[in-house]
C-alpha positions as CSV (number, residue, x, y, z in Angstrom):
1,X,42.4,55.7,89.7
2,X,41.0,55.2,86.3
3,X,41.8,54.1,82.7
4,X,42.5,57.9,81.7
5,X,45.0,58.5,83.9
6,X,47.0,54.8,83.6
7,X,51.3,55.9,82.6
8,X,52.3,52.3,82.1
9,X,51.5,48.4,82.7
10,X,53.4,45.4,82.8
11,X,53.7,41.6,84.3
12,X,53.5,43.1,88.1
13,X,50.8,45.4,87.2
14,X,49.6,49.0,86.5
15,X,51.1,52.3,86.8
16,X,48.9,55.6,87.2
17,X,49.4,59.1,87.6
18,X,47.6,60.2,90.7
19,X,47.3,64.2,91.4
20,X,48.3,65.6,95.4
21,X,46.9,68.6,94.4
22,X,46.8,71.1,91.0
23,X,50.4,70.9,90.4
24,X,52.1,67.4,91.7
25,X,51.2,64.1,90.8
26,X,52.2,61.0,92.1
27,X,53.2,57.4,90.1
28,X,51.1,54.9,92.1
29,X,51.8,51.1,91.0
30,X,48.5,49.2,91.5
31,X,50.4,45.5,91.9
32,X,47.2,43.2,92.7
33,X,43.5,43.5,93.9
34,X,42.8,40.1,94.4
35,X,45.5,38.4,96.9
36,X,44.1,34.5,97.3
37,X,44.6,34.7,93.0
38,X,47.6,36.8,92.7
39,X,49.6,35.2,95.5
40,X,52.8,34.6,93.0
41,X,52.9,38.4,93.1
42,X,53.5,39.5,96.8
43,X,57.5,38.1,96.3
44,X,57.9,41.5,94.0
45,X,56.3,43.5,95.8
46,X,57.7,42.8,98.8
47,X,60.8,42.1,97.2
48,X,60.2,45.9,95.8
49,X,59.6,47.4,99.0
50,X,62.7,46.3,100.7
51,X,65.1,47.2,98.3
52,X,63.7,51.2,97.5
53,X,63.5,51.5,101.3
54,X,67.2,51.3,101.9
55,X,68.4,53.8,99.1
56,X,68.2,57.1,98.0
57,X,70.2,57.8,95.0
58,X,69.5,60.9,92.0
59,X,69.3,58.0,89.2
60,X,66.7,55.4,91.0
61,X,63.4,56.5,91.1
62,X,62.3,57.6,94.6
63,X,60.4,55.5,96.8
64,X,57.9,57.3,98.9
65,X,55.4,55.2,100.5
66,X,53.7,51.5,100.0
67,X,49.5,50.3,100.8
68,X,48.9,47.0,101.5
69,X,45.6,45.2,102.8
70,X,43.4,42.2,102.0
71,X,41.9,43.5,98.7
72,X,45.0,45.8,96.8
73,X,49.0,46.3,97.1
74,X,50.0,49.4,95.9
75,X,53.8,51.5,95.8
76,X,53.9,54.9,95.4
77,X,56.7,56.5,93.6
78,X,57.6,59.8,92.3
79,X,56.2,61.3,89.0
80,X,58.7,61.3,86.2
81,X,57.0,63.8,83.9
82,X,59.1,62.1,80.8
83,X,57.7,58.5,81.2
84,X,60.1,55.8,79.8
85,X,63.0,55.9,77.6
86,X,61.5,53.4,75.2
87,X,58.5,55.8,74.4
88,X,61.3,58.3,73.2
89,X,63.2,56.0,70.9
90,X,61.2,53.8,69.7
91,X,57.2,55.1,70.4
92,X,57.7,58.6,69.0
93,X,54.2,59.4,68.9
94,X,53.2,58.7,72.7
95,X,56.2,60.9,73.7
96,X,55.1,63.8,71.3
97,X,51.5,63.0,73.1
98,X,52.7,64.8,75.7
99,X,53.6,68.2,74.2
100,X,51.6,71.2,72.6
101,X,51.6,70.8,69.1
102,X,53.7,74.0,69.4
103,X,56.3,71.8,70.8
104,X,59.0,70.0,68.9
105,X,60.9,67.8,71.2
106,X,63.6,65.7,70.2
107,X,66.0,62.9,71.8
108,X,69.1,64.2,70.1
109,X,72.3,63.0,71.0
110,X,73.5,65.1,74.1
111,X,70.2,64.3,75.5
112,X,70.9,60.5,74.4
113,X,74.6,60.8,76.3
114,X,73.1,62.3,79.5
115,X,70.8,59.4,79.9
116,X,73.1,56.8,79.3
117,X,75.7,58.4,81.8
118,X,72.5,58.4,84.2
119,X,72.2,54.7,83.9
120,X,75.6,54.3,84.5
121,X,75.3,56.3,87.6
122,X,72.3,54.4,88.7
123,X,73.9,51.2,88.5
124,X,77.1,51.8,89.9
125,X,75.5,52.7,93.0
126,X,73.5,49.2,92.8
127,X,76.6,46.7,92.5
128,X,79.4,48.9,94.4
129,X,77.8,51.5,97.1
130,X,74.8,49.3,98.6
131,X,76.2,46.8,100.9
132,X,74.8,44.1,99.7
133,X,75.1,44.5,96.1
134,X,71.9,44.6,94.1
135,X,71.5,43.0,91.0
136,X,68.3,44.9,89.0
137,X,68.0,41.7,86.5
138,X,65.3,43.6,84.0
139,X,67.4,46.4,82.9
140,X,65.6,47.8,80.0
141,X,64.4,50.9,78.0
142,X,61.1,50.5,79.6
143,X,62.2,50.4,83.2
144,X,64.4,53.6,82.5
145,X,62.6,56.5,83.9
146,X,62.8,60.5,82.3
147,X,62.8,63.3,84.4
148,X,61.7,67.7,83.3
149,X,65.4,67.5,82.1
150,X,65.9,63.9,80.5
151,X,68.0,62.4,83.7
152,X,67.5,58.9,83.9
153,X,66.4,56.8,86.8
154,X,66.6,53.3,86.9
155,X,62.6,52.1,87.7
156,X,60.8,48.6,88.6
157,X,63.0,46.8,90.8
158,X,60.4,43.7,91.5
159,X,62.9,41.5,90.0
160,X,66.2,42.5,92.0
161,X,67.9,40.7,93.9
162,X,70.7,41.2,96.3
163,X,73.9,39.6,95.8
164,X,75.6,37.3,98.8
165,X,79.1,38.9,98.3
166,X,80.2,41.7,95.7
167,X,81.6,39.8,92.7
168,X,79.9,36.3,93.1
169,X,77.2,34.6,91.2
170,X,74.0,33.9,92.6
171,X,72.1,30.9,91.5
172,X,68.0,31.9,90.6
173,X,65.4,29.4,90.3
174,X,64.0,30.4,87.3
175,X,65.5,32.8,84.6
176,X,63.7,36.1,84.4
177,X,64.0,39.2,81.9
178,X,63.3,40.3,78.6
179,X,64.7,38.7,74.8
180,X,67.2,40.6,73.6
181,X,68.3,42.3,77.2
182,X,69.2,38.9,78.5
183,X,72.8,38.1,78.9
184,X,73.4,34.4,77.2
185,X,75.3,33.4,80.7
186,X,72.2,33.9,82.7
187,X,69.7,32.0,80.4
188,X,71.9,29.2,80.2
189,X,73.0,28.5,84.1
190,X,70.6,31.0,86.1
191,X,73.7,32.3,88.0
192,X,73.3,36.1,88.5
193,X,76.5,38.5,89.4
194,X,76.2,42.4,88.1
195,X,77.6,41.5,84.8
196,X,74.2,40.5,83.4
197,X,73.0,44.2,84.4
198,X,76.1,45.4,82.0
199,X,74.9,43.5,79.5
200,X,71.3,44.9,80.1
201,X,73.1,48.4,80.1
202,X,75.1,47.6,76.4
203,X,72.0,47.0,74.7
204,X,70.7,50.1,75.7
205,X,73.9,51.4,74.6
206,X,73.0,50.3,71.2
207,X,69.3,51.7,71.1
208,X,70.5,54.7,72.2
209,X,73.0,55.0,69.1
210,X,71.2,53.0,66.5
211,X,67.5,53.8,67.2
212,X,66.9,50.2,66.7
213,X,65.0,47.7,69.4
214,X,66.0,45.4,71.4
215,X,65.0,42.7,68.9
216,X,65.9,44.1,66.2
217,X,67.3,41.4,63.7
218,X,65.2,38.7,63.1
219,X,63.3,35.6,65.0
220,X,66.9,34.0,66.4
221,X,69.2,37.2,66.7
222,X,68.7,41.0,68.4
223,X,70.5,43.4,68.2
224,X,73.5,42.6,70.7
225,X,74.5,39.8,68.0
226,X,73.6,42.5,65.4
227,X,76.5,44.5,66.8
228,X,79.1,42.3,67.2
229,X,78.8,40.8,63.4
230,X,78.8,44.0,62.1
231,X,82.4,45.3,64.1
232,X,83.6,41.4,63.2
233,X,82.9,42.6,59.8
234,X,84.7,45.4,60.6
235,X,81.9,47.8,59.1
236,X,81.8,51.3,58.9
237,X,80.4,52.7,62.0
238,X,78.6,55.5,61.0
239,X,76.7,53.7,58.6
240,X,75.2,52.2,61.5
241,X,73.8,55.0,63.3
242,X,70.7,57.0,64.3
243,X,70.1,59.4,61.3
244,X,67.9,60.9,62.9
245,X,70.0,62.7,65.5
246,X,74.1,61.9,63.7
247,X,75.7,64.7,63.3
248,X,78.9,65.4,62.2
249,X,80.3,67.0,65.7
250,X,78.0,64.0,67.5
251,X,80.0,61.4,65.5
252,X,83.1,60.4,67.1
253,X,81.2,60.1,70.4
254,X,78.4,58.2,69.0
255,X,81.0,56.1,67.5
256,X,82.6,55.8,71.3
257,X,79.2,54.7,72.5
258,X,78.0,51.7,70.0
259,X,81.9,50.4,70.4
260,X,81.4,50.5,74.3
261,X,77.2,48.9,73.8
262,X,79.4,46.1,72.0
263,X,82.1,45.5,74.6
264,X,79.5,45.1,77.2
265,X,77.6,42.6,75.5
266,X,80.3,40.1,74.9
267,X,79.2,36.9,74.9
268,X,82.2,36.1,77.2
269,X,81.2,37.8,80.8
C-alpha cells in the first residue's frame, strides 16, 4: 500500500485502494502499525469488526474480512468506485479527478434524492431491524459511501454503538462526533438513543439541498441553526437552494427535503 493509492484518512486511520487483480479493487483500512502507542485505538476497531460482522444490508458498506497481529490492524471492505458524498458536494474537483476530461458528471438532484433515500434505508435497518439497535454516532457526508450508480452506503462504524433496548438512551463516557452533525442533546448529557443519528441524517438533508457545509454560518452557528432561523423567518425557500442543480420541476421536492432536514434537526429530540 502506498501514498498513491491512499482513498481517504481520518482519526482511526488510512483508507487505500488495493487491486485483487486488473479489474477489482479492494478498500483496505490501515487502523494502526504500532499497537503499544496506539492502544486507545483497538476499542474501534474491534468495536468495528463486531458490528459489520453481524449485517448485511445494500446501504452499509460490506464487510469482508479483518488482519490483525502485533505490528498492523487492518479491515477490508468493498470498493465504492464514487468515494464519499462530501467530495461530491462540497470537493468538486477531487470527484471530477476521477473522470476523463470527456466526462461531465454532475450531482443533480435525482441523483441527490436517491442518496438521501439510501441513507434513510441504511439507517432504518441500524435502529429497527438489528436486534440490538445500533446507533452509528458519526453520521456524516464523509462517512457516506457512493457506489457505479450513486447508492449510498453508510461507512466507518468505529464509533457505533449498540443500544441496550430499542428507544432508550444510552449514557457514553465521552461525547464523540463532528461540529455541526452533533445533536445539542448529546453534547450536553452524553446519552445516545437513534435520534442523534436523525439529527446527523437532517443535516445532510440540508447539504444535500443547499450545497452548503456542515459549518456553514459562522464560528458559533452551522447550518442546522442556519435552517431553522431562516423557516422561523418564514423565508422563501427557493431562495435557499442549490443553484446549481434547482430546477423548476426539482423544486417542490427540493422544497420537501430542506423542510424535512429542518424537522429532523429540532433542537427538541
Amino acid at each position: 500500500m502506498t501514498e498513491q493509492n491512499i482513498i481517504g484518512s481520518g482519526g482511526f486511520g488510512t483508507v487505500y485502494r488495493v487491486p485483487i487483480d486488473n479489474f477489482t479493487y479492494v478498500a483496505v483500512k490501515k487502523v494502526m502499525t504500532n499497537r503499544e502507542l496506539n492502544q486507545e485505538l483497538d476499542t474501534p476497531f474491534h468495536n468495528e469488526v463486531e458490528i459489520l460482522s453481524n449485517i448485511r444490508h445494500r446501504n452499509v458498506v460490506k464487510f469482508l474480512c479483518c488482519i490483525s497481529n502485533e505490528d498492523s490492524m487492518m479491515l477490508v471492505y468493498e470498493y465504492l468506485e464514487h468515494s464519499s458524498l462530501d467530495k461530491w458536494l462540497h470537493n468538486k474537483n477531487e470527484s471530477l479527478a476521477m473522470f476523463d476530461s470527456a466526462q461531465r458528471v454532475v450531482l443533480d438532484w435525482p441523483k441527490r434524492l436517491r442518496i438521501a433515500i439510501g441513507i434513510a434505508h441504511g439507517l432504518f435497518y441500524m435502529h429497527h431491524d438489528c436486534l440490538p439497535p445500533i446507533i452509528h454516532r458519526d453520521i456524516k457526508t464523509s462517512n457516506i459511501l457512493l457506489d457505479s450508480e450513486f447508492n449510498a452506503k453508510v461507512a466507518d462504524l468505529g464509533l457505533a454503538r449498540l443500544l441496550m433496548k430499542p428507544g432508550q438512551f444510552n449514557t457514553m463516557s465521552s461525547v464523540v462526533g463532528s461540529f455541526g452533525y452533533m445533536a445539542p442533546e448529546y453534547a450536553q448529557t452524553t446519552r445516545v438513543n437513534e435520534k442523534i443519528d436523525v439529527f446527523s441524517f437532517g443535516v445532510i438533508l440540508l447539504e444535500l439541498t443547499t450545497g452548503k457545509k456542515a459549518n456553514y454560518s459562522d464560528e458559533n452557528s452551522s447550518l442546522a441553526e442556519w435552517g431553522w432561523r431562516h423557516i422561523q423567518a418564514e423565508s422563501n425557500i427557493e431562495e435557499l437552494l442549490d443553484k446549481e442543480v434547482m430546477e423548476s420541476s426539482h423544486l417542490d421536492g427540493m422544497c420537501k427535503v430542506f423542510k424535512l432536514g429542518v424537522m429532523c434537526t429540532s433542537t427538541l429530540p
